[in-house]
C-alpha positions as CSV (number, residue, x, y, z in Angstrom):
1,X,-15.4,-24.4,16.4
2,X,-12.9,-23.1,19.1
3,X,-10.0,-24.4,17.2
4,X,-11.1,-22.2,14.0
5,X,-8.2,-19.8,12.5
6,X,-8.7,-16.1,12.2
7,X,-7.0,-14.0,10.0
8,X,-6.7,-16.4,7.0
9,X,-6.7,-15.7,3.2
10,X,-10.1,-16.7,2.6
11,X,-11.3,-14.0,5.7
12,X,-9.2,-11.1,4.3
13,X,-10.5,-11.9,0.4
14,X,-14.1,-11.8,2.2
15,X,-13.9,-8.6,4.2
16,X,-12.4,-6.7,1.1
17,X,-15.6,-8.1,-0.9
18,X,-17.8,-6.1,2.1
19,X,-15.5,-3.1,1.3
20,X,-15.9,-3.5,-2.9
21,X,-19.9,-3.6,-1.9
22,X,-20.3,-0.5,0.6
23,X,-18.0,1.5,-2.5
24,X,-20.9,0.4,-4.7
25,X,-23.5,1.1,-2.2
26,X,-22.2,4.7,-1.6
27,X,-21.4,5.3,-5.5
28,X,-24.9,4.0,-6.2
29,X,-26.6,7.0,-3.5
30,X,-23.8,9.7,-4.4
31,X,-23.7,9.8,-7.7
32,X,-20.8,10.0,-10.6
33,X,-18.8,12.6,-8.4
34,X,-18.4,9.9,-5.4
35,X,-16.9,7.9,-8.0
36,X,-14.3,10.3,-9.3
37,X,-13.5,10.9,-5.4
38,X,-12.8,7.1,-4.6
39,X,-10.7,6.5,-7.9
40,X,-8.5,9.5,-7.4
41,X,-8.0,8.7,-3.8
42,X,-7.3,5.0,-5.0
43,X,-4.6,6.3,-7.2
44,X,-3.1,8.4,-4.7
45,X,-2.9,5.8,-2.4
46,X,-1.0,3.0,-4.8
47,X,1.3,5.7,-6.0
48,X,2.3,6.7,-2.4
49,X,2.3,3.0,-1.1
50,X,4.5,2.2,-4.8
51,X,7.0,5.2,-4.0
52,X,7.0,4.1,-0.4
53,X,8.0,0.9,-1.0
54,X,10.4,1.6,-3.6
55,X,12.2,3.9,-1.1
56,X,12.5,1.6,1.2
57,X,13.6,-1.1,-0.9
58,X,16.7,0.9,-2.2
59,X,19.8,0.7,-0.6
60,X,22.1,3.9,0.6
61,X,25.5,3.5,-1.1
62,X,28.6,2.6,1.1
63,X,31.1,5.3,1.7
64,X,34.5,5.1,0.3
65,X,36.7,4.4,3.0
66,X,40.0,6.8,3.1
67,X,42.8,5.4,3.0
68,X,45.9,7.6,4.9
69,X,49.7,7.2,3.3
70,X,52.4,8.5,4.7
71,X,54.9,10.6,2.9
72,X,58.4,9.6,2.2
């Protein structure tokens, strides 16, 4: 048992099932506003983690470098 991973795929998938169940737990004692709460701060959320990671994945232009001549 000492040699047992932590962190893996299968831990993650479980503790966001415990986080899908205590949603349902407080929607199911709150009520249909609760609801409305969690989904619009879940949409919030994915658009600002979306635009974030759009930002970031864009790259800045490179400047034109100036070239100097010399007159005749």
């Amino acid at each position: 048992m000492s040699c047992r991973r932590h962190g893996g795929k299968t831990t993650i998938a479980l503790w966001m099932l415990v986080a899908a169940a205590d949603v349902a737990i407080i929607v199911a004692s709150t009520g249909l506003v609760a609801l409305m709460l969690v989904l619009t701060i879940l949409a919030v959320t994915v658009t600002a983690g979306v635009f974030a990671a759009r930002s970031l994945g864009r790259r800045d232009p490179e400047p034109v470098k100036a070239v100097m001549r010399r007159r005749a």
